[in-house]
N, CA, C and O atoms as a GROMACS GRO file, in nm:
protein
  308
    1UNK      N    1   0.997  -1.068   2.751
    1UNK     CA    2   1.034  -1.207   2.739
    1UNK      C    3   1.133  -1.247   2.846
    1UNK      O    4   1.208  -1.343   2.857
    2UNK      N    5   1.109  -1.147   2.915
    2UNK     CA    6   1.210  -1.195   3.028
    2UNK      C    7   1.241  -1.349   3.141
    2UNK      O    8   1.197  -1.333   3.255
    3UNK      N    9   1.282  -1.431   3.126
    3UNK     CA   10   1.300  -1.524   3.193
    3UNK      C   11   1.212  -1.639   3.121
    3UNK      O   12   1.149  -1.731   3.173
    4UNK      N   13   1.229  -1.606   2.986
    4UNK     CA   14   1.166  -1.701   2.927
    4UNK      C   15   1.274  -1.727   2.804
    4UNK      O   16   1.349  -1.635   2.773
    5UNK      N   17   1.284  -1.881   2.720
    5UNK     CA   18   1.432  -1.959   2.680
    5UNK      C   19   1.345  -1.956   2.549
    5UNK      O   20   1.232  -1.909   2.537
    6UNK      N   21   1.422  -2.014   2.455
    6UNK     CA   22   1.385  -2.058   2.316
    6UNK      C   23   1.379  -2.190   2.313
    6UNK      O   24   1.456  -2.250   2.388
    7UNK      N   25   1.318  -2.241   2.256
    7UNK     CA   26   1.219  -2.395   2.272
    7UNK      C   27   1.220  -2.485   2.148
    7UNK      O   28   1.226  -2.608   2.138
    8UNK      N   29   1.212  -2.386   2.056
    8UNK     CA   30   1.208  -2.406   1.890
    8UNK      C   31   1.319  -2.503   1.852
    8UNK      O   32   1.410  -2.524   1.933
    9UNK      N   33   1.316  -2.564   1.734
    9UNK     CA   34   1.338  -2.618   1.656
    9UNK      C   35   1.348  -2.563   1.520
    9UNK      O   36   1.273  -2.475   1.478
   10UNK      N   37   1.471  -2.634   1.433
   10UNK     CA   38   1.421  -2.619   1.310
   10UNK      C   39   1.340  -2.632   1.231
   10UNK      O   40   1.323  -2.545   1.145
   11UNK      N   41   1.262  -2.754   1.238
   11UNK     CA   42   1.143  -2.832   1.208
   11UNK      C   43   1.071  -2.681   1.230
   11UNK      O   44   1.043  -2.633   1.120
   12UNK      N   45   1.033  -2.594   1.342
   12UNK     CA   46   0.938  -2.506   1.409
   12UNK      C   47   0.930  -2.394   1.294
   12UNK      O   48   0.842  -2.345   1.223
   13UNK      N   49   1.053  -2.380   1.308
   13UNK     CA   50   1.102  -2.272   1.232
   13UNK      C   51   1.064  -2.251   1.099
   13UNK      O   52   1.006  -2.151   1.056
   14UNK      N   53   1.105  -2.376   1.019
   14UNK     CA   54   1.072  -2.418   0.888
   14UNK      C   55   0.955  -2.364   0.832
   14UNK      O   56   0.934  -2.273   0.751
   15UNK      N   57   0.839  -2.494   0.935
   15UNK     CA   58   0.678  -2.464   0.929
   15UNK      C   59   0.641  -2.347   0.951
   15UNK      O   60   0.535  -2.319   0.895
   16UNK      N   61   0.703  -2.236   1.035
   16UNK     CA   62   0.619  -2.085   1.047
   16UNK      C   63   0.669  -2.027   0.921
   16UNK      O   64   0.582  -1.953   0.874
   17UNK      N   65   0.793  -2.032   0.835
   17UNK     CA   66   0.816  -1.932   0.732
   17UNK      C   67   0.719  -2.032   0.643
   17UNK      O   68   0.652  -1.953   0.577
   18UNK      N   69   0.676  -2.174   0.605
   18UNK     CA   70   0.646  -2.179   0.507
   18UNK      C   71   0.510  -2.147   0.532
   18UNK      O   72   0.436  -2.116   0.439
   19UNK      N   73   0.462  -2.152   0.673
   19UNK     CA   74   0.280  -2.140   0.682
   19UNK      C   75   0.265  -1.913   0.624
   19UNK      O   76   0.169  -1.844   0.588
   20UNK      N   77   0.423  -1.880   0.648
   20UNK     CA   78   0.355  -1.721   0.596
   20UNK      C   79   0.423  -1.767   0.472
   20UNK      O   80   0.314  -1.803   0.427
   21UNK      N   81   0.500  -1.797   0.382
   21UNK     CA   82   0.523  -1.821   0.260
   21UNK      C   83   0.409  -1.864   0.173
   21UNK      O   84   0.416  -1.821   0.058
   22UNK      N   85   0.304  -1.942   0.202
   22UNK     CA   86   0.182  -2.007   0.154
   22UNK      C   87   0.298  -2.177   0.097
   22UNK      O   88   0.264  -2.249   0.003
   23UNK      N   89   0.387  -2.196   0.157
   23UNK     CA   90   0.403  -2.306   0.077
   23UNK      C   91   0.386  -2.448   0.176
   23UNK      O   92   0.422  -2.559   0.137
   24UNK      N   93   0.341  -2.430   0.274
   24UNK     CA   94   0.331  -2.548   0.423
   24UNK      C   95   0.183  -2.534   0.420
   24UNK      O   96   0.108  -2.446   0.380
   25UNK      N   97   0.163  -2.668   0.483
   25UNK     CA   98  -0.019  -2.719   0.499
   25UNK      C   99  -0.098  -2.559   0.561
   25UNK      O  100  -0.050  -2.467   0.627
   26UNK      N  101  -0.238  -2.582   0.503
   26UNK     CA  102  -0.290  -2.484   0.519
   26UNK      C  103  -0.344  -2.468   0.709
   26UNK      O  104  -0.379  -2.560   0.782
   27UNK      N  105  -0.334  -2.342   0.738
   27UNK     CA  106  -0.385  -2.384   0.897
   27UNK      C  107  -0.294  -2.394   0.953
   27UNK      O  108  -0.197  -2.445   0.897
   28UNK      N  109  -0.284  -2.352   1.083
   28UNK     CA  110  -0.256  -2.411   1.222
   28UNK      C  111  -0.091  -2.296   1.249
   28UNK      O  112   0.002  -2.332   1.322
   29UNK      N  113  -0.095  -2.142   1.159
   29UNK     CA  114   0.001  -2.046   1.178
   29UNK      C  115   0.025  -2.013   1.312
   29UNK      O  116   0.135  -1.987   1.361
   30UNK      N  117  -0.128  -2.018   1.395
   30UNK     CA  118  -0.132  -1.982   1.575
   30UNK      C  119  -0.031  -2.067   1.636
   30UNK      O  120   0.067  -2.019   1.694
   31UNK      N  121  -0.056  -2.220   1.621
   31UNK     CA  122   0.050  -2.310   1.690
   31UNK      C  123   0.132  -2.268   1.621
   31UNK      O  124   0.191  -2.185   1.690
   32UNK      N  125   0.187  -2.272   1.501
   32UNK     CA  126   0.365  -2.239   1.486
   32UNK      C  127   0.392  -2.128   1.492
   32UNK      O  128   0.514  -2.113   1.482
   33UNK      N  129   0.304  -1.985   1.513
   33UNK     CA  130   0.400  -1.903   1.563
   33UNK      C  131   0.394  -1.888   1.754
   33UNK      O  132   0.440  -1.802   1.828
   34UNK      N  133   0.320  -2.009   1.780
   34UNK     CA  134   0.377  -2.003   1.965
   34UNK      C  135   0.486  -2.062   1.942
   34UNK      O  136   0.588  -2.007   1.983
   35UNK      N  137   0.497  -2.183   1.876
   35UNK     CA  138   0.680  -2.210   1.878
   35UNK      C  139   0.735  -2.135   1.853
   35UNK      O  140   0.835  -2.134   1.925
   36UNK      N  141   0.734  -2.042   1.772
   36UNK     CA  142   0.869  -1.980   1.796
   36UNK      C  143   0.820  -1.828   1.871
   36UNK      O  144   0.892  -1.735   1.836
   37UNK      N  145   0.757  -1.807   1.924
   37UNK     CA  146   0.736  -1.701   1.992
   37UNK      C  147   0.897  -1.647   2.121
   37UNK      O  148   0.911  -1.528   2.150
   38UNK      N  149   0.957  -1.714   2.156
   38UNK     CA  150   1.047  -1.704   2.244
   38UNK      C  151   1.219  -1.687   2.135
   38UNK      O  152   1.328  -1.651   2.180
   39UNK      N  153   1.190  -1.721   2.006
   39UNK     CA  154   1.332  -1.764   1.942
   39UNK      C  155   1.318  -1.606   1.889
   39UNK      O  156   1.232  -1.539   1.831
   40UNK      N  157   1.486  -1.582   1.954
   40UNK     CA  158   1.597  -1.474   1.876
   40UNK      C  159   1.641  -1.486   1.735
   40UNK      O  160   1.640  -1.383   1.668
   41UNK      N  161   1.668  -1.568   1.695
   41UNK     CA  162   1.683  -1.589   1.578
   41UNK      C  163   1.634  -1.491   1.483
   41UNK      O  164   1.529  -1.433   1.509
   42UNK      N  165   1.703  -1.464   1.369
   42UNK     CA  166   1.680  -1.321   1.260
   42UNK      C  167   1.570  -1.442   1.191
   42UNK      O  168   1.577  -1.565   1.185
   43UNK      N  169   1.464  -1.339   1.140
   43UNK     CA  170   1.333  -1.410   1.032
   43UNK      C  171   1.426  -1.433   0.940
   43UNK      O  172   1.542  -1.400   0.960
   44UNK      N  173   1.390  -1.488   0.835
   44UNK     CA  174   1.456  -1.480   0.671
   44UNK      C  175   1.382  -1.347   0.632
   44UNK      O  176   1.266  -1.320   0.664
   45UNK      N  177   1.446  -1.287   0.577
   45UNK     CA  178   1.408  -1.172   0.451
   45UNK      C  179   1.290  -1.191   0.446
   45UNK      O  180   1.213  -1.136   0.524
   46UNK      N  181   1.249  -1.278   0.347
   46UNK     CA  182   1.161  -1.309   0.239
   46UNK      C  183   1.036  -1.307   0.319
   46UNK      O  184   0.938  -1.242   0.280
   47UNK      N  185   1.035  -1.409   0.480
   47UNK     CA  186   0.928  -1.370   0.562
   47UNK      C  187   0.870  -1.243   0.638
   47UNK      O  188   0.756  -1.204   0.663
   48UNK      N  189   1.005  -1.190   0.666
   48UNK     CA  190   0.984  -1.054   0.702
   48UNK      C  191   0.951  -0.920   0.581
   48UNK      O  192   0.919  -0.807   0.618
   49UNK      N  193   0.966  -0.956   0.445
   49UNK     CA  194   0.913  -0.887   0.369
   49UNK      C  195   0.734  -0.893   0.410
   49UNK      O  196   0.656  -0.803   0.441
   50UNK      N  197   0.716  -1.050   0.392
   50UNK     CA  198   0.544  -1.052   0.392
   50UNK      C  199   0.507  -0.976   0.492
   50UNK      O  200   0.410  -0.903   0.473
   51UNK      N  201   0.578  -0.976   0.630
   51UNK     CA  202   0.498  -0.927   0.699
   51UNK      C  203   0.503  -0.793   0.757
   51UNK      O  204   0.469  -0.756   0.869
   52UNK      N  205   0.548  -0.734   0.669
   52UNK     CA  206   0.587  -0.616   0.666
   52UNK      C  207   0.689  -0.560   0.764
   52UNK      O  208   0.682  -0.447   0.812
   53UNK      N  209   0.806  -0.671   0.797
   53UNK     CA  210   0.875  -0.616   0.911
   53UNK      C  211   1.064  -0.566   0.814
   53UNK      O  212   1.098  -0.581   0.697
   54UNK      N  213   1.120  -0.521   0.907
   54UNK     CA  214   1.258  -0.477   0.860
   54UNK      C  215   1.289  -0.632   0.858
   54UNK      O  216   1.228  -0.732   0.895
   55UNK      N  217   1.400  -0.610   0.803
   55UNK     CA  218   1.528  -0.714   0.751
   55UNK      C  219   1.564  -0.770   0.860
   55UNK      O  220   1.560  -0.893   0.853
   56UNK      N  221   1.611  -0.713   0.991
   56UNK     CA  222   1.634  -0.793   1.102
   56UNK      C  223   1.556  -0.840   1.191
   56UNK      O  224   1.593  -0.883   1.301
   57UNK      N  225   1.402  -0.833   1.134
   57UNK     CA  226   1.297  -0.893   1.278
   57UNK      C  227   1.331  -1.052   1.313
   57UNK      O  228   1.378  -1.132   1.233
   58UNK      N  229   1.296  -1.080   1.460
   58UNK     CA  230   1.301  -1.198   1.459
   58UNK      C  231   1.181  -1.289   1.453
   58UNK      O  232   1.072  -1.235   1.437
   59UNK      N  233   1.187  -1.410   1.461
   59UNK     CA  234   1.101  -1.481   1.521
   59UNK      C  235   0.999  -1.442   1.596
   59UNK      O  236   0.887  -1.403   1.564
   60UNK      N  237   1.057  -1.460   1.713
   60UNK     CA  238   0.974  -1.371   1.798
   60UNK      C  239   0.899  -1.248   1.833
   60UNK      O  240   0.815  -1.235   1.922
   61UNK      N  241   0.948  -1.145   1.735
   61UNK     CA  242   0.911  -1.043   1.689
   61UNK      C  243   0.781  -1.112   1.604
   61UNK      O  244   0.667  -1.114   1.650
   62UNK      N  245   0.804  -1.146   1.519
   62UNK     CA  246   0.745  -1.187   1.403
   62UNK      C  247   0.617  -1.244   1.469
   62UNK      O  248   0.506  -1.202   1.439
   63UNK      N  249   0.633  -1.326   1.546
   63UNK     CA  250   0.543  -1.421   1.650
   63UNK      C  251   0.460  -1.281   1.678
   63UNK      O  252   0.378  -1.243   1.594
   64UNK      N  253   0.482  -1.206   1.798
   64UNK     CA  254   0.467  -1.114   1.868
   64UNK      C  255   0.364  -1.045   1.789
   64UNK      O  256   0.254  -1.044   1.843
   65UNK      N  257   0.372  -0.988   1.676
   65UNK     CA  258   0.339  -0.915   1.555
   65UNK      C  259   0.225  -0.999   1.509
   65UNK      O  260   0.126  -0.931   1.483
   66UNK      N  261   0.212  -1.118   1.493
   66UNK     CA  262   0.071  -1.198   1.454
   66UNK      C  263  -0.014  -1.204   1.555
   66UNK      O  264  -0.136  -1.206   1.533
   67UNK      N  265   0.025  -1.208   1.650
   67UNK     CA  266  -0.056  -1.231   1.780
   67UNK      C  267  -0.122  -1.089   1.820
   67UNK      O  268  -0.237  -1.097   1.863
   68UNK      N  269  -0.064  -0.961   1.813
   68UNK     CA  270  -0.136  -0.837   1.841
   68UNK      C  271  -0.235  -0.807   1.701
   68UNK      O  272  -0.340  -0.745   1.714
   69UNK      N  273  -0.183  -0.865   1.552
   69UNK     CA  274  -0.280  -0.892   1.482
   69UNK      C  275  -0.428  -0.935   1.513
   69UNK      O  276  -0.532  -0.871   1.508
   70UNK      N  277  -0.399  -1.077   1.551
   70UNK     CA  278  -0.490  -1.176   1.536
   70UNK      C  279  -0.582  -1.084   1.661
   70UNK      O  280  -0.690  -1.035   1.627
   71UNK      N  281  -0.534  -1.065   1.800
   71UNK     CA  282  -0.592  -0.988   1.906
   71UNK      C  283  -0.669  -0.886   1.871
   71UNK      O  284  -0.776  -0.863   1.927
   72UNK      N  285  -0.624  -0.818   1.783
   72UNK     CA  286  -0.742  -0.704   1.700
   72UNK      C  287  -0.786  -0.719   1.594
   72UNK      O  288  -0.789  -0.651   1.491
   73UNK      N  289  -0.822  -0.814   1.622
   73UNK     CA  290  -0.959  -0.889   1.512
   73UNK      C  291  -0.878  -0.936   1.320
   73UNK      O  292  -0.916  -1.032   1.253
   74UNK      N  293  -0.801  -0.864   1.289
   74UNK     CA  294  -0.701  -0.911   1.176
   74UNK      C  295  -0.710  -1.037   1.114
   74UNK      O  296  -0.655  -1.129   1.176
   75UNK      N  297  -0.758  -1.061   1.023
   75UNK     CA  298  -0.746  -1.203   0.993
   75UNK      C  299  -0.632  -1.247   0.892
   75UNK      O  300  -0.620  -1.188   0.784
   76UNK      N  301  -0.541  -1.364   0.932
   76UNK     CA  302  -0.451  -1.374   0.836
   76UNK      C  303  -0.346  -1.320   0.905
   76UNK      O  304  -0.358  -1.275   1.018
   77UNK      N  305  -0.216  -1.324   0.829
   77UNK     CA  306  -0.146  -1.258   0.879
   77UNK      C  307  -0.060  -1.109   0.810
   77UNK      O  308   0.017  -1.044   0.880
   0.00000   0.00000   0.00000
C-alpha cells in the first residue's frame, strides 16, 4: 500500500461493517470494501470475528482479505 492515502469516510466505514454484519442493503460489499481498502483504522471486533480475522485487523486488511476471497472464486464473504 505503499504511496497510497486513506480516502474513507465514516459513512464508508459504517456501510462495510454493516454489509458483513447482514444489517446494510443487500449487495454492493465489492464497492464498500474498495473504500476502505487503503484505511488503517482497527475493524470493530464483531466484524473481524465474521471474518475470521484477529481483534486488531484493519480495514484494509479486512478489504484485502475479501478481495483474495472473491479472486479465488469464494462467494460471499
Amino acid at each position: 500500500m505503499s504511496g497510497s492515502s486513506d480516502t474513507s469516510q465514516p459513512s464508508d466505514r459504517s456501510a462495510f461493517c454493516a454489509a458483513i454484519l447482514g444489517g446494510g442493503p443487500g449487495g454492493g460489499l465489492p464497492a464498500r470494501a474498495q473504500a476502505v481498502a487503503n484505511c488503517q483504522l482497527r475493524l470493530p471486533v464483531d466484524c473481524a470475528f465474521m471474518l475470521g480475522m484477529a481483534d486488531t485487523a484493519t480495514y484494509a486488511q479486512a478489504a484485502a482479505l475479501l478481495q483474495m476471497r472473491w479472486s479465488s472464486g469464494q462467494a460471499g464473504y
